[in-house]
C-alpha positions as a Markdown table, in Angstrom:
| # | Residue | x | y | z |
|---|---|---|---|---|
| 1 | Unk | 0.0 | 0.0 | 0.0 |
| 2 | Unk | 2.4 | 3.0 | -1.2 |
| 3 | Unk | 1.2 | 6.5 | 0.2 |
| 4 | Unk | -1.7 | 5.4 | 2.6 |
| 5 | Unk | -1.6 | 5.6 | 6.0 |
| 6 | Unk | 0.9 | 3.6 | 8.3 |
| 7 | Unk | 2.9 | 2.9 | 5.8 |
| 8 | Unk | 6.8 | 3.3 | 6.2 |
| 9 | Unk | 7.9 | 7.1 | 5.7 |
| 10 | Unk | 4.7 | 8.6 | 6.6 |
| 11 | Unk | 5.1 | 11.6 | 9.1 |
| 12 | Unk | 2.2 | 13.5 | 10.9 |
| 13 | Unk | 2.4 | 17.2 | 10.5 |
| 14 | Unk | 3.6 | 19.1 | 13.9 |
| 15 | Unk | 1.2 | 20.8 | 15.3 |
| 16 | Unk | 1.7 | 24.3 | 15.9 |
| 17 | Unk | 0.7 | 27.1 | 18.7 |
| 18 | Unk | -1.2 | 30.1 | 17.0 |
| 19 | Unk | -0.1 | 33.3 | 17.1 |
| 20 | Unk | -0.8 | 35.3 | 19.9 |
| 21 | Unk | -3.6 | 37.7 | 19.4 |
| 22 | Unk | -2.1 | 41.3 | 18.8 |
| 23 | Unk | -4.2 | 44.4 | 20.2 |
| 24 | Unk | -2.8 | 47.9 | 18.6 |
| 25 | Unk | -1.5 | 49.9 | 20.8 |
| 26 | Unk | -3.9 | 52.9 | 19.9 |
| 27 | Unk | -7.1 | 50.5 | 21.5 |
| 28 | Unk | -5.1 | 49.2 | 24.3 |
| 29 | Unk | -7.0 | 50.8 | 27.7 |
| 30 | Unk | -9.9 | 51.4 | 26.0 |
| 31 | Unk | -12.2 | 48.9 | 27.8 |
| 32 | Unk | -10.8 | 50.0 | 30.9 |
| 33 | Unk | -11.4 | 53.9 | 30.7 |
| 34 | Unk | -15.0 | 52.4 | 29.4 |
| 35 | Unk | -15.4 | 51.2 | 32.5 |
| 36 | Unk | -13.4 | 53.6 | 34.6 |
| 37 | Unk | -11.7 | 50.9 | 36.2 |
| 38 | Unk | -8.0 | 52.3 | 37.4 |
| 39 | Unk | -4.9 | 51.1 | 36.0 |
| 40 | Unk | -3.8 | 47.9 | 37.4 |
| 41 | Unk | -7.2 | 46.7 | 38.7 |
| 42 | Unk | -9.5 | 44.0 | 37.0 |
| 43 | Unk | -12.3 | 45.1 | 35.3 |
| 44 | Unk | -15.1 | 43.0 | 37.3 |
| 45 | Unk | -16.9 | 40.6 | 35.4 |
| 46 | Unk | -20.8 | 42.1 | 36.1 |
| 47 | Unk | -19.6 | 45.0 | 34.6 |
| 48 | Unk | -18.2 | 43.3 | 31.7 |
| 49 | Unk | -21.6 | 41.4 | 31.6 |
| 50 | Unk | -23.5 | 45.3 | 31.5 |
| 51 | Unk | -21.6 | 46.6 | 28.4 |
| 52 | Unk | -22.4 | 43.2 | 26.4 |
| 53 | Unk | -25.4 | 45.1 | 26.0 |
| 54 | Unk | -24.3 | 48.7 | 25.3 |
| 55 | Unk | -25.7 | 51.2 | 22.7 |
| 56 | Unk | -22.1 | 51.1 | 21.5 |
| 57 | Unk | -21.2 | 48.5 | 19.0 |
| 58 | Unk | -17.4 | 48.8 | 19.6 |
| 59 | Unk | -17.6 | 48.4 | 23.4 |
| 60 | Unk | -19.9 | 45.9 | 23.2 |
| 61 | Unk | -17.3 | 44.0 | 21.1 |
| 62 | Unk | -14.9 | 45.1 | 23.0 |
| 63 | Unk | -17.0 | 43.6 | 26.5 |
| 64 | Unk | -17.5 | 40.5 | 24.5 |
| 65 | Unk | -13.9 | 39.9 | 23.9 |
| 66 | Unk | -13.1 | 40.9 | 27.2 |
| 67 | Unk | -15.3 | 37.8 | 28.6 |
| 68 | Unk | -14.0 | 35.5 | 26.2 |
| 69 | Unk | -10.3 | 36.2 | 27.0 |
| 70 | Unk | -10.8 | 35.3 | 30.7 |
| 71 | Unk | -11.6 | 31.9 | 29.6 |
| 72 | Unk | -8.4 | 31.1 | 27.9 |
| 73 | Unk | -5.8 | 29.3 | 29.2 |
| 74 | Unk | -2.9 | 31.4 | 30.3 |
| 75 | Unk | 0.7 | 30.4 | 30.7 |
């Protein structure tokens, strides 16, 4: 059987880690003054939960991300 599976030769491709998600530095803090959380404190989860359903598209988006984010895993 030349070129199926198991056969002699075959290698799996690697996997590999995606890139890390890059945030421009112009948006960075953006959430937070949203919020008008201080600099170095968590934003608190309920008050993520409120701007999920802001007027705002872009801090909604920005809310949305915010709560997926927490459920990744982190080094």
């Amino acid at each position: 059987m030349a070129g199926g599976y198991g056969t002699e030769g075959d290698v799996w491709p690697t996997m590999r880690r995606k890139p890390a998600i890059k945030i421009k530095k112009a948006n960075r803090g953006k959430l937070r003054k949203a919020t008008r959380t201080k600099k170095g404190k968590t934003i608190p989860v309920a008050t993520l939960r409120k701007l999920t359903s802001s007027k705002n598209p872009t801090t909604r988006k920005r809310a949305n991300f915010a709560l997926n984010a927490k459920k990744w895993k982190k080094k």
